[in-house]
C-alpha positions as CSV (number, residue, x, y, z in Angstrom):
1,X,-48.3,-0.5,-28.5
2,X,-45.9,2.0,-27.1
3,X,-43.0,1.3,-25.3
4,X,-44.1,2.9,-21.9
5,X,-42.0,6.2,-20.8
6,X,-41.0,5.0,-17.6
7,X,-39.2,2.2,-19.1
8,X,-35.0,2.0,-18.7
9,X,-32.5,0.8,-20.6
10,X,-30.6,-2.8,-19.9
11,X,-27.3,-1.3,-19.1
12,X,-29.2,0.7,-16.6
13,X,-30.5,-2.2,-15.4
14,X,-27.7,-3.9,-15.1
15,X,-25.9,-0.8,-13.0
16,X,-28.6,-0.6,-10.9
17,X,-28.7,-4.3,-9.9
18,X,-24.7,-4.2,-9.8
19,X,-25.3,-0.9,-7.5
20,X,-27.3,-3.0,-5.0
21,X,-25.3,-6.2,-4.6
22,X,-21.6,-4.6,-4.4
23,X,-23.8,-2.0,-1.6
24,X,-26.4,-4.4,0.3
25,X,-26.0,-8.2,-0.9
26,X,-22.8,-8.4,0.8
27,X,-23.9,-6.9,4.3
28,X,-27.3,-8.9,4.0
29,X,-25.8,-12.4,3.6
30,X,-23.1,-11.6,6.5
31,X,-26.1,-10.8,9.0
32,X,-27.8,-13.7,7.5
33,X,-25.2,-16.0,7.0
34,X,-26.2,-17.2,4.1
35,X,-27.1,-15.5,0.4
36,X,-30.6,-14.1,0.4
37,X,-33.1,-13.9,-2.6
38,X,-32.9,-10.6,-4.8
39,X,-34.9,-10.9,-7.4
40,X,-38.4,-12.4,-7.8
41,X,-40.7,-13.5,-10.9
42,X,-43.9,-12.6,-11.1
43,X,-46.7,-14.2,-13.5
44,X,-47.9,-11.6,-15.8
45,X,-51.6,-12.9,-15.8
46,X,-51.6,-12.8,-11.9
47,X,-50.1,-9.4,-11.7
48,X,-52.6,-8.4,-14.2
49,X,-55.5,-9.9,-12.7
50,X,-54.2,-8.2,-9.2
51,X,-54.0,-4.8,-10.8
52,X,-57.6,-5.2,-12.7
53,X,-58.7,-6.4,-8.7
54,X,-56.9,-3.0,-6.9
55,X,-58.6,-1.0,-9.5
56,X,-62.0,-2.4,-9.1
57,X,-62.1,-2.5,-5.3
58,X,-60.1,1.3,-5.4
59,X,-63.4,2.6,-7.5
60,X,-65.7,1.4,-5.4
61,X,-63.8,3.6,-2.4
62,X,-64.1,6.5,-5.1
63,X,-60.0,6.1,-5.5
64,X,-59.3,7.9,-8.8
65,X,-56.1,6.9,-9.5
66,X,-54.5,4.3,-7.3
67,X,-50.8,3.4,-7.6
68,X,-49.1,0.5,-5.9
69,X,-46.3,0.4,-3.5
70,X,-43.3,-1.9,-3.3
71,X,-42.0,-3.4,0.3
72,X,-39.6,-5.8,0.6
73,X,-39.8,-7.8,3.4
74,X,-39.0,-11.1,4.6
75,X,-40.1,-14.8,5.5
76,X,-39.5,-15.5,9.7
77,X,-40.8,-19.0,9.5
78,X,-39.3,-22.9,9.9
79,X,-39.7,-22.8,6.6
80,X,-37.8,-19.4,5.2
81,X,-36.3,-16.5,6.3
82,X,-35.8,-15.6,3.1
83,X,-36.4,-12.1,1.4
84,X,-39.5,-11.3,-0.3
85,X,-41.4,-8.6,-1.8
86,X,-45.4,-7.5,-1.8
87,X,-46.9,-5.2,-3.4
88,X,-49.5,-2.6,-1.6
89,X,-52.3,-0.8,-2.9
90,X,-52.2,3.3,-2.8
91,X,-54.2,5.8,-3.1
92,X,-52.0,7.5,-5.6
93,X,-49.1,7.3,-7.4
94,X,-47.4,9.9,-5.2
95,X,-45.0,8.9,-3.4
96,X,-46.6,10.1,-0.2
97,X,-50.0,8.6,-1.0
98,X,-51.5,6.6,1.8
99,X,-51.6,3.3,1.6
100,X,-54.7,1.0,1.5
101,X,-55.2,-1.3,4.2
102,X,-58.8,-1.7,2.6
103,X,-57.6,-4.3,-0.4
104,X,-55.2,-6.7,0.4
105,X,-51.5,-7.0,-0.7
106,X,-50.2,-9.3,-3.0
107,X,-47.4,-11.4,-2.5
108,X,-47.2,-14.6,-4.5
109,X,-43.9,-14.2,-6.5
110,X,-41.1,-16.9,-7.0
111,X,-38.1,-16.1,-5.5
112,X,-35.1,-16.8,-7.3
113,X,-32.7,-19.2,-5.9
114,X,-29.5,-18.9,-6.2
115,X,-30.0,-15.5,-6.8
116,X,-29.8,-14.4,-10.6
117,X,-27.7,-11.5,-11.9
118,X,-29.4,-9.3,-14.3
């Protein structure tokens, strides 16, 4: 197989993960007062499986090409108020597509603790 186009190098990676915590981290885990989660792990098989389930449920709507959108968000229970992230189905890959409240969001990723560098 082909290495996709979209993909980016490690040391861009790495800048762009450096980029966030020296601009955000810091400020988040003043306001929080503790370190938050930045990065989560996703099983491959679930994501896959979640994809193969927006694409089926997209194509019954007669949704050509659905793309799916990022949010972070975060936890507000006794439990965690941790960060988190879910993914969201679209009805493109645009980036003003709409998003589709139609199939549900997925949102079963482990989030790393402490927090791991890339």
């Amino acid at each position: 197989m082909t290495k996709p186009a979209k993909c980016i190098g490690v040391d861009l990676a790495r800048d762009l993960q450096d980029n966030w915590v020296n601009t955000r981290a810091r400020d988040i885990e003043r306001a929080q007062g503790a370190k938050d989660t930045r990065e989560f792990t996703f099983n491959i098989d679930e994501l896959q499986e979640y994809i193969e389930y927006v694409k089926s449920e997209a194509k019954k709507q007669d949704i050509k090409t659905p793309g799916l959108r990022l949010y972070f968000a975060a936890y507000n229970s006794s439990e965690s108020k941790k960060a988190t992230v879910f993914l969201c189905p679209t009805e493109s890959d645009s980036k003003k597509a709409n998003n589709i409240y139609t199939i549900d969001p997925f949102n079963r990723s482990t989030g790393g603790w402490p927090p791991k560098s890339y």
